[in-house]
C-alpha positions as CSV (number, residue, x, y, z in Angstrom):
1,X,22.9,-66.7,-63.0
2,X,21.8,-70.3,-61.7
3,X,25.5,-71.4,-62.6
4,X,26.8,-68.4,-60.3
5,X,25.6,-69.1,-57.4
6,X,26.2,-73.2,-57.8
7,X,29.8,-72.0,-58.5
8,X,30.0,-69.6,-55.8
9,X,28.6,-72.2,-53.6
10,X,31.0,-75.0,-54.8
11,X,34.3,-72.6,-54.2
12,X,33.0,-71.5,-50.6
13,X,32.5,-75.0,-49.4
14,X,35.9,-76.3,-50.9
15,X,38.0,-73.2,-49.5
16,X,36.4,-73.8,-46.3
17,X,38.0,-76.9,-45.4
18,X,40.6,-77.0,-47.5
19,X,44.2,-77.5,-45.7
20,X,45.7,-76.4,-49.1
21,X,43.9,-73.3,-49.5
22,X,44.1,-72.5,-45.9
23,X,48.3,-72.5,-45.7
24,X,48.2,-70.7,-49.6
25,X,46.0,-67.9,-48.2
26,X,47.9,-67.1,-45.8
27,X,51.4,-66.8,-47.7
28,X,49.0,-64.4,-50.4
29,X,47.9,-62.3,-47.6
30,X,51.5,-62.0,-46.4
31,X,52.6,-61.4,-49.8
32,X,50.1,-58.9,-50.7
33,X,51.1,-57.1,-47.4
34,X,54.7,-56.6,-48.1
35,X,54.0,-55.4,-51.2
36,X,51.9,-52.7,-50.0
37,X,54.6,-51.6,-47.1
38,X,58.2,-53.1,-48.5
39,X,60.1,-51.7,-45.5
40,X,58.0,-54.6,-43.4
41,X,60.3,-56.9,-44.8
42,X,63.2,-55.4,-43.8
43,X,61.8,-55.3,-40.4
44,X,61.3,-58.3,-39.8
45,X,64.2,-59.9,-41.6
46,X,66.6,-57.3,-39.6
47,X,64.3,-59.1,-36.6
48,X,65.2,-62.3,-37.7
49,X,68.8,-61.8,-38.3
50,X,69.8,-59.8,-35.7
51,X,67.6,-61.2,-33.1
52,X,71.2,-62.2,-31.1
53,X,72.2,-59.0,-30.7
54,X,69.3,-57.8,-28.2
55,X,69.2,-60.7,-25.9
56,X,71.0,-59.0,-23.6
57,X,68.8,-55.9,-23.6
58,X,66.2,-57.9,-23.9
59,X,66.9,-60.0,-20.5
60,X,67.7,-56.1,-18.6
61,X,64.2,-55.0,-19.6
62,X,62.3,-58.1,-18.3
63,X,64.1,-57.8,-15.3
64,X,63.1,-54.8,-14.7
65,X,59.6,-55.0,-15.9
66,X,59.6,-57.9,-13.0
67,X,60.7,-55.6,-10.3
68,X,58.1,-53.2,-11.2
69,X,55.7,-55.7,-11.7
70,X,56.8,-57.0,-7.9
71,X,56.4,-53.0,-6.2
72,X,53.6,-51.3,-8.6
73,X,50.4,-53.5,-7.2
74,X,48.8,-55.0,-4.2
75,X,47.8,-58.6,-5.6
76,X,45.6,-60.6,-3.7
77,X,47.8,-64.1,-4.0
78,X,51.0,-65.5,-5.2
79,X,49.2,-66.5,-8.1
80,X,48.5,-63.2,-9.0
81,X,51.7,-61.6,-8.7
82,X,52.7,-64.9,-10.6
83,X,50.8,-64.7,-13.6
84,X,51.6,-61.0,-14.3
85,X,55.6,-62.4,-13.9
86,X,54.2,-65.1,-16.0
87,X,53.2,-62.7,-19.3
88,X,56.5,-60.5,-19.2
89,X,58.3,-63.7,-19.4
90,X,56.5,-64.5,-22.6
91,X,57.1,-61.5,-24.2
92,X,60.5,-62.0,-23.1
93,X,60.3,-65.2,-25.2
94,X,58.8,-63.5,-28.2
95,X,61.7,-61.1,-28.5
96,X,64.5,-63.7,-27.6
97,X,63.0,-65.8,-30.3
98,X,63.3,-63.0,-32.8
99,X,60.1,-61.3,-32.1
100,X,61.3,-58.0,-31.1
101,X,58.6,-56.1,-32.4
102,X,56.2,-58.0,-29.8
103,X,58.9,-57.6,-27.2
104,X,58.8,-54.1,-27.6
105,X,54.8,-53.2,-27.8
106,X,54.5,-55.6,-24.5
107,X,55.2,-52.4,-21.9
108,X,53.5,-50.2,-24.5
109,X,50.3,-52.2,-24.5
110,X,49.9,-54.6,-21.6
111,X,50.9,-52.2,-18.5
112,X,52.1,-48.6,-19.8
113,X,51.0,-47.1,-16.9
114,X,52.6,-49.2,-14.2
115,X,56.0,-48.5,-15.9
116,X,55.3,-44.7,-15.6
117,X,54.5,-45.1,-12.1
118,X,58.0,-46.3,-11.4
């Protein structure tokens, strides 16, 4: 049992700090994930791949997440105002840069209800 623990102990502080272990557990984790949903991967690749083809959408929806942004609130200062600008921009990033997914939960999550309101 002695030996157990002293192993147990061993691995624990090793893992911990271990750059290796750190960049292999994640690609396990990831791997173990798609093979419990396959169709993930086909999400995201079709993400990936085909990332091109919604730019265009993708810039429309910003711009009007903006304008609703702009009319749906009172805010206290142009910083305000700015930093709500400032997060539909970045999901506007994340989809551009083949992140549609987060693109597309941004209006879902972040503000649902000003978008209703408009």
């Amino acid at each position: 049992m002695l030996n157990v623990r002293r192993a147990q102990a061993v691995l624990k502080q090793s893992t911990s700090v271990s750059e290796v272990y750190k960049e292999q557990s994640a690609k396990l984790y990831t791997h173990e994930w798609v093979k419990k949903f396959p169709t993930m991967l086909e999400f995201i690749r079709d993400q990936l791949n085909n990332s091109d083809k919604q730019h265009q959408s993708i810039n429309e929806e910003t711009a009007k997440w903006i304008s609703h942004i702009e009319k749906g609130m009172d805010y206290t200062d142009e910083a305000e105002l700015q930093q709500m600008r400032d997060v539909a921009i970045d999901a506007q990033n994340q989809g551009l840069n083949g992140k549609y997914w987060a693109f597309i939960f941004f209006p879902l999550s972040v503000f649902r209800w000003l978008l209703d309101d408009a």
